[in-house]
C-alpha positions as CSV (number, residue, x, y, z in Angstrom):
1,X,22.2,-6.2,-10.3
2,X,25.7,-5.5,-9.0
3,X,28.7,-7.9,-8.5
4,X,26.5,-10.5,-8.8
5,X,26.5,-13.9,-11.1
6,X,24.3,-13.0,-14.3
7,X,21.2,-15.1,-14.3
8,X,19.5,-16.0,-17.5
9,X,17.3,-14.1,-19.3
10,X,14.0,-13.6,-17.8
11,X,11.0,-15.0,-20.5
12,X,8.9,-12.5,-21.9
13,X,4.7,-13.2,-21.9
14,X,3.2,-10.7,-24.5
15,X,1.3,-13.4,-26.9
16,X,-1.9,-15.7,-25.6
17,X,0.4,-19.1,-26.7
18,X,3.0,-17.8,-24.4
19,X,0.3,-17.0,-22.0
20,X,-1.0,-20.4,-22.3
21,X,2.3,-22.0,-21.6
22,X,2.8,-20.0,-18.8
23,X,-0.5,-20.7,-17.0
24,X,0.1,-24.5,-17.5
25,X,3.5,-23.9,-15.6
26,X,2.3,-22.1,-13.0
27,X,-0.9,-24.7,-12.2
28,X,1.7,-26.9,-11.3
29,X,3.8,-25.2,-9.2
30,X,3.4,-25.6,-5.4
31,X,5.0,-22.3,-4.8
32,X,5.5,-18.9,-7.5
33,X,6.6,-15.9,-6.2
34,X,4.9,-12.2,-7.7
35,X,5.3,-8.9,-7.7
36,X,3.6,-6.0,-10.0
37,X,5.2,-2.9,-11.8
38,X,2.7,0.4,-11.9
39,X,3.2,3.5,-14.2
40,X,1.6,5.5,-10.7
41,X,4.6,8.4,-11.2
42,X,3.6,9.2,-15.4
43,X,-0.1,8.8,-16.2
44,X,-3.8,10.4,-14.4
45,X,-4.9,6.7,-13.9
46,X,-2.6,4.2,-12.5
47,X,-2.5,1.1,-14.2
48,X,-0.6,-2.4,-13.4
49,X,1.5,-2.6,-16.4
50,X,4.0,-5.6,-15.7
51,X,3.6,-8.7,-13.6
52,X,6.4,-10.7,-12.5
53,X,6.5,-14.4,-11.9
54,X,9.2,-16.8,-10.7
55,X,9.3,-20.4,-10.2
56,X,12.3,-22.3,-8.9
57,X,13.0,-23.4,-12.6
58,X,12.6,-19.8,-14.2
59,X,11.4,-16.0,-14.2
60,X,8.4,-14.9,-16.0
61,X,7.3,-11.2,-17.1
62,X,3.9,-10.9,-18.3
63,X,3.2,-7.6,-20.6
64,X,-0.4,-6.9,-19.9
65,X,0.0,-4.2,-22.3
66,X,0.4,-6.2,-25.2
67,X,-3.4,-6.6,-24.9
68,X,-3.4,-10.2,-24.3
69,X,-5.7,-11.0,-21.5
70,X,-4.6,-12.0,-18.0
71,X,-7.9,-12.8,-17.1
72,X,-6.7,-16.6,-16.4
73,X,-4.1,-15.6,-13.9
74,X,-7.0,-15.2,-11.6
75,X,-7.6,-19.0,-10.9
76,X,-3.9,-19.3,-10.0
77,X,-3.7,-16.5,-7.3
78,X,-7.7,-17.7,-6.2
79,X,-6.3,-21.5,-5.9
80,X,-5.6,-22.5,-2.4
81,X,-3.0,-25.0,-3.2
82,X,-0.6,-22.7,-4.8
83,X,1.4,-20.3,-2.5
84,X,1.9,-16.9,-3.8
85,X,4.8,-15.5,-2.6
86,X,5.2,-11.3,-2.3
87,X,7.2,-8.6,-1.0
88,X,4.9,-6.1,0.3
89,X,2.0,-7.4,-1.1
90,X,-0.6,-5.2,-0.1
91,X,-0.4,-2.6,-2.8
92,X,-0.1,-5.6,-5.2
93,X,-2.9,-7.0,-4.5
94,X,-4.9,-3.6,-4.6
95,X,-3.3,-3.3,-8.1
96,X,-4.2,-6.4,-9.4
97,X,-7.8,-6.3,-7.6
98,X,-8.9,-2.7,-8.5
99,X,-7.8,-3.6,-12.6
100,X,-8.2,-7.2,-13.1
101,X,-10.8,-8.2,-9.9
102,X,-8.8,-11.3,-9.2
103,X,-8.6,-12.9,-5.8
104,X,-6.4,-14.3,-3.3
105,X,-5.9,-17.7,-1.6
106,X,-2.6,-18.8,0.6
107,X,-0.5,-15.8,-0.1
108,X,3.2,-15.7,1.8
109,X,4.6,-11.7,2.3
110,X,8.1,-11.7,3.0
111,X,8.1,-8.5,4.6
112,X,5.4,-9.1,7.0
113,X,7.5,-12.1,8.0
114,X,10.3,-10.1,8.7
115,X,8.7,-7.7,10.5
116,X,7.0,-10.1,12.7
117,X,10.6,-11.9,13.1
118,X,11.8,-8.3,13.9
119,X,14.5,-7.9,11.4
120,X,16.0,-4.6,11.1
121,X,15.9,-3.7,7.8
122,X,12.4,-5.0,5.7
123,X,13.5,-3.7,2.1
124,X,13.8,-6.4,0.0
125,X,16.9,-5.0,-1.0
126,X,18.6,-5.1,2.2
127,X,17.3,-8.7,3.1
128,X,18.6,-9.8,-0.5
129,X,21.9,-8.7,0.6
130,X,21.4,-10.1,3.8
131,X,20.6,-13.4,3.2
132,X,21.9,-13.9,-0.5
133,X,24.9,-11.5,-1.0
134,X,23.1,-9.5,-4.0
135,X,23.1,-6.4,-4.4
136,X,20.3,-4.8,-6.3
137,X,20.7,-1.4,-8.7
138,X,17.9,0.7,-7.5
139,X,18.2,2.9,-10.3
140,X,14.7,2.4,-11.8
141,X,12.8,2.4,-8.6
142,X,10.8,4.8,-10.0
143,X,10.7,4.3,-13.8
144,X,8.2,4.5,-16.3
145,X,7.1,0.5,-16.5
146,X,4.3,1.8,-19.1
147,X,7.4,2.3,-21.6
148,X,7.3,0.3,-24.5
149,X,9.5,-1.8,-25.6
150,X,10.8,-2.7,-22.4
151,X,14.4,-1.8,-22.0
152,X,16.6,-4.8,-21.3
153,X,18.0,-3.4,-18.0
154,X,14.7,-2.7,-16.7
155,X,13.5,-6.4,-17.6
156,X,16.2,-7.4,-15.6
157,X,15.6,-5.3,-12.5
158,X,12.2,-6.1,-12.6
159,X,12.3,-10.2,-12.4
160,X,15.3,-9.6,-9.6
161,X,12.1,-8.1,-7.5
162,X,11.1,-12.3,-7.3
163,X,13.9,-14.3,-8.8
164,X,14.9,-14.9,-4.5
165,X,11.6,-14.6,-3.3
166,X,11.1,-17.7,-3.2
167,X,14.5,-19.4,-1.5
168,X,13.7,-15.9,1.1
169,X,10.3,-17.2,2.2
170,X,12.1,-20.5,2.9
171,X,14.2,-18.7,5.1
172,X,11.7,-16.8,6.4
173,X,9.4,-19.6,6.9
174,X,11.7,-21.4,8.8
175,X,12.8,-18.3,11.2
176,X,9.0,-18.1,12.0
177,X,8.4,-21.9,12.9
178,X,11.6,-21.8,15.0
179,X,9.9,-18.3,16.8
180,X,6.4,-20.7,16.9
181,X,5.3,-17.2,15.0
182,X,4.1,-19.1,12.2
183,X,0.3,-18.6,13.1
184,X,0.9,-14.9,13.6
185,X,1.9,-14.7,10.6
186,X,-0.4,-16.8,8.5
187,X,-3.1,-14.8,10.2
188,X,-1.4,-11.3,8.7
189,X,-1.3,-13.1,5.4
190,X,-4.8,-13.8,5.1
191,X,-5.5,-9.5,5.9
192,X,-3.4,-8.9,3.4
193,X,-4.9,-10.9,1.0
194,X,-8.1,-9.2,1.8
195,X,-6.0,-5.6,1.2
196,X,-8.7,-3.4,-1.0
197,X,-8.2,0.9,-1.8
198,X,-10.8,2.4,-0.1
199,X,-9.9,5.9,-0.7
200,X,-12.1,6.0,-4.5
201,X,-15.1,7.5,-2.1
202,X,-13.3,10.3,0.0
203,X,-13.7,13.9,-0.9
204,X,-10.7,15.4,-3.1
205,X,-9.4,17.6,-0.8
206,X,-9.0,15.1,2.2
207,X,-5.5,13.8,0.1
208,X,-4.2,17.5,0.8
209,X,-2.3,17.3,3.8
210,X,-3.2,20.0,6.4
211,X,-6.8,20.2,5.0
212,X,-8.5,20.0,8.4
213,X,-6.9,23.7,9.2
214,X,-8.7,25.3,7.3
215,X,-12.2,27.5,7.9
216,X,-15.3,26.2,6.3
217,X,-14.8,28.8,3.7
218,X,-11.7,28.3,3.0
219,X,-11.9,24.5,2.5
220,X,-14.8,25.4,-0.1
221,X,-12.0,26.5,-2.0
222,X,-9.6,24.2,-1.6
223,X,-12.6,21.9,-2.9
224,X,-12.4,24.0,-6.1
225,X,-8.9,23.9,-6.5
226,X,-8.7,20.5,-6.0
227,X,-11.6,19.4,-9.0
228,X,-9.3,22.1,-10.9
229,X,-6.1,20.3,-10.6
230,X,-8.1,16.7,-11.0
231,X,-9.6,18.1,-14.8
232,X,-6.2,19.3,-16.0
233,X,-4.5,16.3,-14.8
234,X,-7.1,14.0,-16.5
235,X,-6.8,16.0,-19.8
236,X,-2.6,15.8,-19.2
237,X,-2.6,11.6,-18.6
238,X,-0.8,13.1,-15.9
239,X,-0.9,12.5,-11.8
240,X,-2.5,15.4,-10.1
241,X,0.7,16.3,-8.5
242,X,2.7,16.6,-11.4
243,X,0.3,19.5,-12.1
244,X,0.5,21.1,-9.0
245,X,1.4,20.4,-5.2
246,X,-0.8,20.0,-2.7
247,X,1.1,22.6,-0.1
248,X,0.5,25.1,-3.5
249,X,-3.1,24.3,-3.2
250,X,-3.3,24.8,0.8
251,X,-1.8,27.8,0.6
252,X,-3.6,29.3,-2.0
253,X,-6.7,28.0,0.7
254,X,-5.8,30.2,3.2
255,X,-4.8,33.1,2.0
256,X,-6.6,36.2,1.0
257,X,-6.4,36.1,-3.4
258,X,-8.1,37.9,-5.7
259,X,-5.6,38.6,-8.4
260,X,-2.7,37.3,-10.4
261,X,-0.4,39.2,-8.7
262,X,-1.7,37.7,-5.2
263,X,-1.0,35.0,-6.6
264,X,2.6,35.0,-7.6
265,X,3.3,35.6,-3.5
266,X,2.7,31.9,-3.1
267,X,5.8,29.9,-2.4
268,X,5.9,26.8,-4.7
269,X,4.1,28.8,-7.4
270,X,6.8,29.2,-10.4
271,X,6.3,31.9,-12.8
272,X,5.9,28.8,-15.6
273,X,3.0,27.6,-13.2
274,X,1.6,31.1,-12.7
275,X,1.7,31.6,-16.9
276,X,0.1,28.0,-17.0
277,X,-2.6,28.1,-14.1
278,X,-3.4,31.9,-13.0
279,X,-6.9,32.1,-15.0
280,X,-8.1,28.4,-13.9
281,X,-7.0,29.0,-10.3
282,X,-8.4,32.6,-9.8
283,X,-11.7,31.1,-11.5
284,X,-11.5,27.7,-8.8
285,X,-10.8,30.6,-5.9
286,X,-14.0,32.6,-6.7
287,X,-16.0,29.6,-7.5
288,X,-15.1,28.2,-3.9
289,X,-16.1,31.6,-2.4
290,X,-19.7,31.8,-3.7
291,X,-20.2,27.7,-2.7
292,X,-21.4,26.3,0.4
293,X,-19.1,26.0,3.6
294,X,-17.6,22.8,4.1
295,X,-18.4,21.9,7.5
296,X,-16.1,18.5,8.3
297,X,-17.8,16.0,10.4
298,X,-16.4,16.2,13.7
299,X,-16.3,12.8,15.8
300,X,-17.5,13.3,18.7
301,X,-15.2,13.9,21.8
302,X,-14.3,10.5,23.0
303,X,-15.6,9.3,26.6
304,X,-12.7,9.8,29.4
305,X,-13.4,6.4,29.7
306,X,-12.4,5.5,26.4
307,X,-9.6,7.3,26.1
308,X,-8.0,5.7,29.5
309,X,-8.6,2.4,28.3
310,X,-6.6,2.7,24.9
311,X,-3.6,4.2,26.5
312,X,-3.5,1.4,29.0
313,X,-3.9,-1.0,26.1
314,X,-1.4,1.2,24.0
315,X,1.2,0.9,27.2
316,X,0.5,-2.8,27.9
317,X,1.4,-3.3,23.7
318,X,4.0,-0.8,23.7
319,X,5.9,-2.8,26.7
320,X,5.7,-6.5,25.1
321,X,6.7,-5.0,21.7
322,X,10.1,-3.5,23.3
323,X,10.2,-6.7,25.0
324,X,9.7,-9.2,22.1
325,X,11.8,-6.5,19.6
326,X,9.6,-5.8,17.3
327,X,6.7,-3.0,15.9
328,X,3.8,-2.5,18.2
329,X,1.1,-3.7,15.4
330,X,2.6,-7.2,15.5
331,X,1.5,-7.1,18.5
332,X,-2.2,-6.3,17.8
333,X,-2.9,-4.2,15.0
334,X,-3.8,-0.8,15.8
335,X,-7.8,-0.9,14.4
336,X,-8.3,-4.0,16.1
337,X,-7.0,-2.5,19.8
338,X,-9.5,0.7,19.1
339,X,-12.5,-1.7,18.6
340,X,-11.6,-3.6,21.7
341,X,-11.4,0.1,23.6
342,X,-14.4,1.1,22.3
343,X,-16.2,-1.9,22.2
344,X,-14.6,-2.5,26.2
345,X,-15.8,-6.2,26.2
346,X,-16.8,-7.5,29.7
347,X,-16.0,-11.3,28.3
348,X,-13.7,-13.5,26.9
349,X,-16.4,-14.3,24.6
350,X,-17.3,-10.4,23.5
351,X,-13.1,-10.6,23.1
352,X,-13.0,-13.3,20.8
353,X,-16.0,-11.7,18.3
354,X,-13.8,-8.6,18.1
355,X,-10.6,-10.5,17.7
356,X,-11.8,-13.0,14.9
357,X,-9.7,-11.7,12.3
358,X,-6.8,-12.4,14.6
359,X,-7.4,-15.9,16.6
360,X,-3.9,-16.7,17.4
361,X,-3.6,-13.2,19.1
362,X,-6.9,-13.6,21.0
363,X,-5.1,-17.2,22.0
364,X,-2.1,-15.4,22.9
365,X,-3.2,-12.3,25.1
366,X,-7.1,-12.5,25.8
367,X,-6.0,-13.1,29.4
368,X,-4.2,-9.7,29.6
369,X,-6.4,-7.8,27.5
370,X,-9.4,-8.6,30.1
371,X,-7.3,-8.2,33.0
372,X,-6.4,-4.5,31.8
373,X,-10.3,-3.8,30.7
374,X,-11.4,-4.8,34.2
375,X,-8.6,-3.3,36.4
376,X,-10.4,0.4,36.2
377,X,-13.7,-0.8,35.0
């Protein structure tokens, strides 16, 4: 925090009494705010390895490290009488689902609610300084929260990420009844809260941008130098860039290598990496060679018809987004418009099944929706 009043020290949970206290505060709050610290940038598998509460009285930071277990933290963020209060919450919730399994009932995302207000700037940073003169040191944005004991000044950057949330959702909260946006945005809440990863099940090679370039051949290989970078990273506790890039592995793809000193033409590919990797890599190349083609599944070539209804539904959003100043997905998120063109509904009724994640949208624009569906049907 810079040029700002000091606040007192935030309370450290890392025993099951302090725990225990905690939980008994936080039943009894109407309103906590949230937010998680990950060690994604330093170990193979990403773990959630602070959480962050405040109330209005006091900021909490619970060590889930010190092995004591958070499992009773669930009931809090499942109870629907308890607003939960994040900043971006999507990856936090996918944090706290994929380690922990908890749930999530009446959550509140402050940067949703800006965006649906279209504010210009979303960072929490920027709408702290906006709205509450702080200004926040972003100098461990990308530390190691998995570092033991926690260093004072991180402890202190990390509650400032929900010491304000909570007087900022007031704010916000108010802006959005004054728009009558308040539906819109409870309705984006409660995706949120449903926010699970779903990338466990893809192939390796699909997080290498650029993959779907290559031959069937080559992407064999990319395949192998992929499960190559995964073992060394897992043996490492390191993520699988840190080992190597994925434009090093694309490159390596496409080309023509057989040798060590092929291999040293590759841009990206320091000497200290050559030294490290040249025998795994060659070994991942060959092994890619001799396997099967990868043949992607290719979507079929969607319908003329298809196509001509999403743009017209693409321009129709594009227009009332300039004209109501903010992103085109507040308009209607971007899956849900596909469905509709695919689906092309030929009732307010087929609408409405398609749209039932969204009801306060289907409210709002089911009359121009069907009119551009039937204008060229």
């Amino acid at each position: 925090m810079v040029n700002n009043e000091p606040l007192p020290h935030p309370i450290y949970i890392d025993t099951a009494n302090a725990l225990r206290s905690l939980l008994q505060t936080l039943r009894s709050e109407k309103c906590i705010a949230v937010d998680t610290e990950s060690d994604s940038l330093y170990v193979y598998h990403e773990k959630v390895c602070l959480i962050q509460f405040s109330t209005r009285a006091a900021d909490y930071l619970v060590d889930p490290l010190s092995e004591i277990d958070v499992s009773g933290l669930g009931e809090v963020f499942a109870d629907p009488d308890i607003e939960k209060v994040f900043h971006a919450a999507e990856y936090d919730i996918i944090c706290l689902r994929r380690d922990y399994g908890f749930e999530f009932e009446n959550i509140f995302d402050t940067m949703q609610a800006a965006r649906i207000l279209g504010l210009p700037k979303l960072g929490l940073s920027s709408l702290l300084e906006e709205y509450f003169q702080v200004t926040v040191d972003k100098r461990f944005q990308k530390a190691n929260w998995g570092k033991r004991p926690l260093p004072p000044a991180m402890a202190d950057y990390a509650r400032l990420d929900t010491h304000y949330l909570i007087p900022l959702h007031e704010r916000l909260s108010l802006a959005l009844q004054d728009a009558n946006k308040m539906k819109i945005a409870r309705e984006d809440f409660l995706r949120i809260s449903r926010s699970i990863c779903s990338e466990n099940d893809k192939p390796l090679y699909t997080a290498v941008h650029g993959y779907h370039t290559l031959s069937p051949q080559q992407l064999a290989v990319l395949a192998q130098l992929c499960h190559y970078r995964e073992r060394v990273a897992m043996q490492a506790d390191l993520p699988p860039f840190k080992i190597l890039s994925s434009s090093v592995l694309l490159d390596i793809a496409r080309s023509d290598i057989s040798s060590i000193t092929d291999l040293s033409s590759i841009s990206g590919l320091s000497e200290k990496l050559l030294h490290r990797h040249a025998r795994g890599l060659l070994d991942a190349i060959q092994q890619g060679r001799s396997d099967p083609p990868i043949h992607l599944d290719r979507r079929p070539k969607p319908s003329d018809a298809y196509i001509a209804r999403l743009e017209r539904l693409k321009k129709w959003r594009q227009h009332l987004a300039r004209e109501k100043a903010v992103e085109s997905d507040v308009i209607l998120p971007r899956e849900i418009m596909e469905e509709i063109a695919k689906q092309h509904p030929s009732s307010p009724q087929q609408l409405e099944a398609l749209m039932r994640d969204v009801p306060e949208r289907f409210q709002q624009h089911q009359h121009a929706i069907m009119h551009i569906l039937k204008e060229h049907s």
